[in-house]
C-alpha positions as a Python dict, from the first residue, in 0.01 Angstrom:
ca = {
    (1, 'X'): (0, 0, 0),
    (2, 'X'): (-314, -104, 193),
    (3, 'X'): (-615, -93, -25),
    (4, 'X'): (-856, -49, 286),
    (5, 'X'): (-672, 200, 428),
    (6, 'X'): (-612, 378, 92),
    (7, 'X'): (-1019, 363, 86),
    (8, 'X'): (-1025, 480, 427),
    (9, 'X'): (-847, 791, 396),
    (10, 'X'): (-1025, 907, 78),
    (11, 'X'): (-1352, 891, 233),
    (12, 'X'): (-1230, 1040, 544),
    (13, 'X'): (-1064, 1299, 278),
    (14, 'X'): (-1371, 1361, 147),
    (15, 'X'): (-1553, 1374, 394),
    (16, 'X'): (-1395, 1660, 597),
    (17, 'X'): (-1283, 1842, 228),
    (18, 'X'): (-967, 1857, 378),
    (19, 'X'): (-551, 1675, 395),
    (20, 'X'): (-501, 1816, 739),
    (21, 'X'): (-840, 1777, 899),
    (22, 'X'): (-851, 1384, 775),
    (23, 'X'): (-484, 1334, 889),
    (24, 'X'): (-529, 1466, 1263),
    (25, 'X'): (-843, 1180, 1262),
    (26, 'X'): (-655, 914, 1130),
    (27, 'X'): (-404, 990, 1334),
    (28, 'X'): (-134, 1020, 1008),
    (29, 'X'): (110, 1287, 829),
    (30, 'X'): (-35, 1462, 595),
    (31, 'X'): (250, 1319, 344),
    (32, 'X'): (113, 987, 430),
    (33, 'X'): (-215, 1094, 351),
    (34, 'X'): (-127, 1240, 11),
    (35, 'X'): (60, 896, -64),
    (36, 'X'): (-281, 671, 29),
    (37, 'X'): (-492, 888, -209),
    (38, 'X'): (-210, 860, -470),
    (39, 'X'): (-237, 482, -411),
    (40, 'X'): (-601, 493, -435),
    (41, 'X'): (-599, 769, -740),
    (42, 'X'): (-386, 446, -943),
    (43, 'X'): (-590, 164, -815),
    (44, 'X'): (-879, 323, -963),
    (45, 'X'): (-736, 447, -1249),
    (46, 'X'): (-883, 771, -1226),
    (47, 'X'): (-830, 1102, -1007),
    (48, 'X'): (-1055, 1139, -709),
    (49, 'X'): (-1023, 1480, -555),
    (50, 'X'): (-929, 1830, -731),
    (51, 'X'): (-682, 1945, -422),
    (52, 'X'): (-588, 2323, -408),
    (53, 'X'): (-385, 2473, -144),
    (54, 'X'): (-778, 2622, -7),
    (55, 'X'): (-960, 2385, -68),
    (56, 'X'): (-1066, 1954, -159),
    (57, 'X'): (-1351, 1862, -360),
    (58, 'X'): (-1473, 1507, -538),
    (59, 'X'): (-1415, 1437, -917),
    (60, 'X'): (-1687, 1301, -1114),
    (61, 'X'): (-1505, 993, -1030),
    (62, 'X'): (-1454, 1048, -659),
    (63, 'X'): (-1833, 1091, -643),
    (64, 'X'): (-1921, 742, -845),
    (65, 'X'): (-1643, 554, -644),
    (66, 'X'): (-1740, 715, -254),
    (67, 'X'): (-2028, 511, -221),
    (68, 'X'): (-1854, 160, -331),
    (69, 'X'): (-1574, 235, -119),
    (70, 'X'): (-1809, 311, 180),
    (71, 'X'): (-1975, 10, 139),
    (72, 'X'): (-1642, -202, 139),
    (73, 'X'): (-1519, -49, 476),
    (74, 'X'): (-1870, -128, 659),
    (75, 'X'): (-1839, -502, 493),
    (76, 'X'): (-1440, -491, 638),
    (77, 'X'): (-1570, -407, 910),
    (78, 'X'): (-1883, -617, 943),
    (79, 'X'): (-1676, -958, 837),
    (80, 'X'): (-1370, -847, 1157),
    (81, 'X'): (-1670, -852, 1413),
    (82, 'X'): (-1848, -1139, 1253),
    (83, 'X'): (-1462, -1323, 1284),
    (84, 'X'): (-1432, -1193, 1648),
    (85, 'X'): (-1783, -1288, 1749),
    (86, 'X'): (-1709, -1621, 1616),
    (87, 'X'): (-1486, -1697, 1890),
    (88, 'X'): (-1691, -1642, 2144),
    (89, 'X'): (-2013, -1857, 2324),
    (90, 'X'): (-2340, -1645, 2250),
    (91, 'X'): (-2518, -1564, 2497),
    (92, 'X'): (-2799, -1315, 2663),
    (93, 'X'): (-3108, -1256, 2594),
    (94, 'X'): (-3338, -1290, 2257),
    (95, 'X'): (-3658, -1099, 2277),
    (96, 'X'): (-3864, -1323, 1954),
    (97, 'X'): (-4224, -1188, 1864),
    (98, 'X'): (-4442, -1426, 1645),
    (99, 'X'): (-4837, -1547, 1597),
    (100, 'X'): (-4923, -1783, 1848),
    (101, 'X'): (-4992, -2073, 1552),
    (102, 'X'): (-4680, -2025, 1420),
    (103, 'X'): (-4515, -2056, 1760),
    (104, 'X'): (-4727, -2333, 1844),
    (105, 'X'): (-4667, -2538, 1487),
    (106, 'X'): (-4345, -2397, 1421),
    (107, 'X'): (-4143, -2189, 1559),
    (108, 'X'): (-4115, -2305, 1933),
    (109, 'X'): (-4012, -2620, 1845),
    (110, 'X'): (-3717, -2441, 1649),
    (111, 'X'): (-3621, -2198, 1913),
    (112, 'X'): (-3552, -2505, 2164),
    (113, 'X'): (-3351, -2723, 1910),
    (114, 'X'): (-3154, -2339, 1858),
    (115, 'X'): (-3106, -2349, 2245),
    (116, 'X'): (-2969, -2692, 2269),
    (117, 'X'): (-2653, -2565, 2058),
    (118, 'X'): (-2634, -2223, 2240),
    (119, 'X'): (-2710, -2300, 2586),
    (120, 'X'): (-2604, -1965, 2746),
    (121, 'X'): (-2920, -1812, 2537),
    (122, 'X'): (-3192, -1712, 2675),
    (123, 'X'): (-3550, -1637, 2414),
    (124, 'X'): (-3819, -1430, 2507),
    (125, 'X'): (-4060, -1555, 2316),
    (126, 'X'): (-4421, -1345, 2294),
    (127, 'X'): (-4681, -1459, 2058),
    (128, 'X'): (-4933, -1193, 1873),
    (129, 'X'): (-5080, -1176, 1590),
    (130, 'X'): (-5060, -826, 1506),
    (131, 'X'): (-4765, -720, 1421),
    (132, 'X'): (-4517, -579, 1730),
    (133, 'X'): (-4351, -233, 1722),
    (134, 'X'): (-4008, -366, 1708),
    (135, 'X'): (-3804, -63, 1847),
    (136, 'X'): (-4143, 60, 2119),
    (137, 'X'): (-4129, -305, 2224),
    (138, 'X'): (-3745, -394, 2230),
    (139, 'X'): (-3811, -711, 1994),
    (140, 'X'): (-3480, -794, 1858),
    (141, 'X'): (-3649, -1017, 1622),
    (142, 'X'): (-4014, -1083, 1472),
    (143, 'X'): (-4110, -1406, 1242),
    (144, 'X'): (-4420, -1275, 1026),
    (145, 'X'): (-4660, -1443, 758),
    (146, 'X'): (-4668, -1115, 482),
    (147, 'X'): (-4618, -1002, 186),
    (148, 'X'): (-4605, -611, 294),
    (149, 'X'): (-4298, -536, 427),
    (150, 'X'): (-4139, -247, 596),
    (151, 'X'): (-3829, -74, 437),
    (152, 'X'): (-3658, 45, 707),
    (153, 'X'): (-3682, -295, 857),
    (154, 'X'): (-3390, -571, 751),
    (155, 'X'): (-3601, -854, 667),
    (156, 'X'): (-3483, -1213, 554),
    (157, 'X'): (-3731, -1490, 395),
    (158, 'X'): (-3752, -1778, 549),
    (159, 'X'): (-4021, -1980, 402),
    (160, 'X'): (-4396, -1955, 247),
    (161, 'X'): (-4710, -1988, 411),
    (162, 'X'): (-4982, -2162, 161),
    (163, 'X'): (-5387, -2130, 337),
    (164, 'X'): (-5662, -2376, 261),
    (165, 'X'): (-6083, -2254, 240),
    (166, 'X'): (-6227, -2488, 450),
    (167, 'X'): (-6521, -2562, 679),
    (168, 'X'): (-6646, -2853, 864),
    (169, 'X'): (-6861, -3125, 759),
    (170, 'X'): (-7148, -3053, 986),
    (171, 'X'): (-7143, -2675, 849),
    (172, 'X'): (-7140, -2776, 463),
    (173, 'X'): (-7453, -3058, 550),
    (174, 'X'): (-7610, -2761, 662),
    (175, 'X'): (-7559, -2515, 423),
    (176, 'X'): (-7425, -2664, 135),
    (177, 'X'): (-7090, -2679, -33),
    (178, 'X'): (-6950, -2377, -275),
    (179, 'X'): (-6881, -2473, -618),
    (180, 'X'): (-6755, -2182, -745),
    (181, 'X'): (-6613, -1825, -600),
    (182, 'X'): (-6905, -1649, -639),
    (183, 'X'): (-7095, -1895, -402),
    (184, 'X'): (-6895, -1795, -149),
    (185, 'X'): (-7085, -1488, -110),
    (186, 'X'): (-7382, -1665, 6),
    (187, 'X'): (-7215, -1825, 312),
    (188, 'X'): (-7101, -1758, 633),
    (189, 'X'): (-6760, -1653, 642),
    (190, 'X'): (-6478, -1629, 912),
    (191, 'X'): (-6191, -1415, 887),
    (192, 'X'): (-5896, -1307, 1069),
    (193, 'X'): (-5923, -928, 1220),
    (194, 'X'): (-5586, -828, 1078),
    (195, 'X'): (-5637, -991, 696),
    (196, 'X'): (-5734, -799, 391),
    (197, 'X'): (-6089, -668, 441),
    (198, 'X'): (-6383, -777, 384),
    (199, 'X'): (-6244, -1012, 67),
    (200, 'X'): (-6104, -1341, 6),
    (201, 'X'): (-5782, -1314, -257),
    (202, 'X'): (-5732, -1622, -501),
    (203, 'X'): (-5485, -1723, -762),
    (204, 'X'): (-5643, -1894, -1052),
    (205, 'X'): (-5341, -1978, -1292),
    (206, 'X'): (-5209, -1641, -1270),
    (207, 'X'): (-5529, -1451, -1210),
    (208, 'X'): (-5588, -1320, -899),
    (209, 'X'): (-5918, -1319, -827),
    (210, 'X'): (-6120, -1112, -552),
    (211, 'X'): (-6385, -1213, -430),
    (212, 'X'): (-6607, -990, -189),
    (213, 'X'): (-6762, -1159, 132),
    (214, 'X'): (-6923, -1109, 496),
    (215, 'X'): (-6759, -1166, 782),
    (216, 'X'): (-7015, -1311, 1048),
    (217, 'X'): (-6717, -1363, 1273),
    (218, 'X'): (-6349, -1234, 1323),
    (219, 'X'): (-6069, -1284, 1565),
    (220, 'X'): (-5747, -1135, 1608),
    (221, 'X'): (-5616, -1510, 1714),
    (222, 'X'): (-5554, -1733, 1424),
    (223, 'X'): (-5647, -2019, 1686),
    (224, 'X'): (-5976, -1892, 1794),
    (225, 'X'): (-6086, -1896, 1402),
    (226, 'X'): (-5939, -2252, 1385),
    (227, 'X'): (-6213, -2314, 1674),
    (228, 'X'): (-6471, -2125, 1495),
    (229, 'X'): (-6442, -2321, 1195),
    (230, 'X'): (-6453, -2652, 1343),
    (231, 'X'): (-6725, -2548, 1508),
    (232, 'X'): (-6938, -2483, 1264),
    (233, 'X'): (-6934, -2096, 1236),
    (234, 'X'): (-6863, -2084, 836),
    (235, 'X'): (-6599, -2098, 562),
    (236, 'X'): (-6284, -2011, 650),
    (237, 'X'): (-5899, -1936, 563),
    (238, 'X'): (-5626, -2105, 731),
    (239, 'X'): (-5287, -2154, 715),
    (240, 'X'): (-5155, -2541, 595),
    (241, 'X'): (-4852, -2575, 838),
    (242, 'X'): (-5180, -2530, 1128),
    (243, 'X'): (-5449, -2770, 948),
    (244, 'X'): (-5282, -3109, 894),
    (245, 'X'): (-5440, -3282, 1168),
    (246, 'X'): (-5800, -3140, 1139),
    (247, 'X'): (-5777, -3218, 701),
    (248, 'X'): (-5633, -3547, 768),
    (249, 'X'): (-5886, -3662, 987),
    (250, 'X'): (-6208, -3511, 744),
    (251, 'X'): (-6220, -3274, 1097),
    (252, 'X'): (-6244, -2974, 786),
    (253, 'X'): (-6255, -3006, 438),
    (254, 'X'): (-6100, -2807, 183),
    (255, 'X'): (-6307, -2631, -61),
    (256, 'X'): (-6225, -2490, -412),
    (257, 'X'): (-5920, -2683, -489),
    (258, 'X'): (-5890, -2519, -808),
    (259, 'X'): (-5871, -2165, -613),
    (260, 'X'): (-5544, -2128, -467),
    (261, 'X'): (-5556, -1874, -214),
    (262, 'X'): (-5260, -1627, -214),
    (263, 'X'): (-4913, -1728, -88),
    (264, 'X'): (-4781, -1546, 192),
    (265, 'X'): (-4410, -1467, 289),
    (266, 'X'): (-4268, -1581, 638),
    (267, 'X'): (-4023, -1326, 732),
    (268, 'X'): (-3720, -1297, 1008),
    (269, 'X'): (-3754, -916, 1055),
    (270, 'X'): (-3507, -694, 1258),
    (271, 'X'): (-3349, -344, 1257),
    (272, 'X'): (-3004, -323, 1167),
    (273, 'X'): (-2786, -574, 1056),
    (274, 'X'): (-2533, -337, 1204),
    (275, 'X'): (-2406, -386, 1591),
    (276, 'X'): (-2606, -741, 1611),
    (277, 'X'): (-2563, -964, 1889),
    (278, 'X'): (-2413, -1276, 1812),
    (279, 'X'): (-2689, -1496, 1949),
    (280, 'X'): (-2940, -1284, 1688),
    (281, 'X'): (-2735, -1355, 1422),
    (282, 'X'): (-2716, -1719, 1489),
    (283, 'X'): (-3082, -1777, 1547),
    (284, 'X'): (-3146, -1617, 1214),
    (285, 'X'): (-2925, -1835, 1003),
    (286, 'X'): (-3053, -2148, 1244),
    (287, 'X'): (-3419, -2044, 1151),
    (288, 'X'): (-3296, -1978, 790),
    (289, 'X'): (-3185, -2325, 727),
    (290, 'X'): (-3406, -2498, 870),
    (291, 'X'): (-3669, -2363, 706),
    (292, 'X'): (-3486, -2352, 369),
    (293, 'X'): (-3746, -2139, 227),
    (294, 'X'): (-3980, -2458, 167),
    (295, 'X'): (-4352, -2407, 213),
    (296, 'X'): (-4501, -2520, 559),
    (297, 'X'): (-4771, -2730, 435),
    (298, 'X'): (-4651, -3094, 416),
    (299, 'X'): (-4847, -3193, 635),
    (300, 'X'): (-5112, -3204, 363),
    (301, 'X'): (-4980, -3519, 164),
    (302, 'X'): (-5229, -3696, 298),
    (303, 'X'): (-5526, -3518, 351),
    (304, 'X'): (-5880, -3667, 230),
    (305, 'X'): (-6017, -3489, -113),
    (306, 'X'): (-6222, -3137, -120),
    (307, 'X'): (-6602, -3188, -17),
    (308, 'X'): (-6811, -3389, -219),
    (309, 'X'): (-7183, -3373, -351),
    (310, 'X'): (-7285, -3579, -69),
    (311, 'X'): (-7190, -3303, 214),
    (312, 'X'): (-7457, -3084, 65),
}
């Protein structure tokens, strides 16, 4: 007999605690019923229900096997829609949430390529650097740089984000260059509104190493402290995938090289992997291999040393 079905009617068995009850839903004899749990009883090996003529209740081995056999009929059923979905053109529309410097180094770039294959999709795509409400705001999908994630969400990693200390040239003539952590304390520091506090976070080997600082100016704009640091405002913590340009052409300079400051997570994030448009699913395997989970920071290769003594 059919092993899905033979699943099917012992959780809908066990469910209702009842022959009759699960027979009128499925839409079967209760002999037929009876002869799917038998079916089911010798695949497993093992008897699932005690059945009296009052009343059905699990086994010890009904109640270790229901959750498996759940999880098979939602994967059934998952892998028919996928099949059915297949056959179709995607199409409609993508509402995408991301920070505006990933969208700008990254992510927009990506999303047209995506829309080149699937031309009957339309994107949405907002850019924000703190983090959207995804069901308030009807995002079907957000890319995020974090490493705190939210359980209820469905998240899937994508790549890593490294971040370079920096400042310009014309700051570190001014004010000298830090040589160690500690120094860092005596500078001017820019920071991100929506970071960590009032902190920088290092790895040193497999330290990690805290490092408490003053912010003389934050943004909630990952761009705007780009601008403040070339400026001149202070020290500051970027992303790579944002900086190649400005390291490669001694623009900013990257301090502490023997500080590594903490690696990030760059998430897809979205609700349910139940019920999910085609065109969502497709963007996030697109996204997924593309990015292959390699960090975003060649750009780097060839970017000029940290500062020297002569920036002082």
């Amino acid at each position: 007999m059919d092993r899905l079905t033979a699943m099917r009617v012992f959780v809908e068995v066990a469910d209702r605690a009842s022959l009759t009850q699960a027979a009128d839903q499925l839409e079967m004899s209760t002999a037929m019923v009876s002869r799917y749990l038998a079916a089911a009883e010798d695949w497993f090996g093992a008897r699932l229900l005690h059945r009296t003529t009052r009343r059905v209740s699990l086994t010890d081995a009904g109640s270790a096997v229901l959750p498996a056999c759940r999880q098979m009929l939602d994967l059934a059923l998952e892998t028919q829609h996928l099949a059915a979905e297949r056959s179709r053109e995607p199409a409609g529309l993508l509402r995408v949430t991301t920070p505006g410097s990933l969208a700008e180094a990254q992510l927009t770039a990506a999303v047209v390529d995506f829309q080149r294959q699937y031309r009957q999709v339309e994107v949405m795509l907002s850019v924000a650097d703190k983090p959207a409400d995804l069901v308030a705001e009807r995002v079907d999908l957000a890319v995020r740089i974090t490493n705190t994630l939210d359980p209820a969400m469905i998240t899937r990693p994508l790549a890593v984000c490294r971040s370079v200390l920096c400042a310009s040239p014309a700051y570190l003539q001014q004010h000298g260059t830090p040589r160690t952590a500690d120094e860092l304390r005596q500078h001017r520091c820019v920071a991100h509104a929506f970071g960590i506090g009032k902190q920088y976070r290092f790895m040193r080997g497999a330290e990690l190493i805290t490092v408490p600082v003053e912010w003389s100016l934050h943004t909630n704009e990952t761009a705007v402290l780009r601008r403040a640091v070339l400026a001149g405002a202070g020290v500051g913590m970027l992303p790579t995938y944002y900086l190649g340009d400005d390291l490669r052409a001694g623009r900013l300079l990257p301090l502490l090289p023997d500080h590594q400051p903490e690696v990030l997570g760059i998430h897809a994030i979205y609700l349910s992997r139940q019920h999910q448009p085609l065109a969502l699913r497709l963007l996030v395997d697109f996204l997924a291999a593309r990015f292959a989970g390699e960090p975003w920071d060649h750009e780097l290769n060839a970017a000029p040393a940290v500062a020297h003594e002569e920036t002082a």
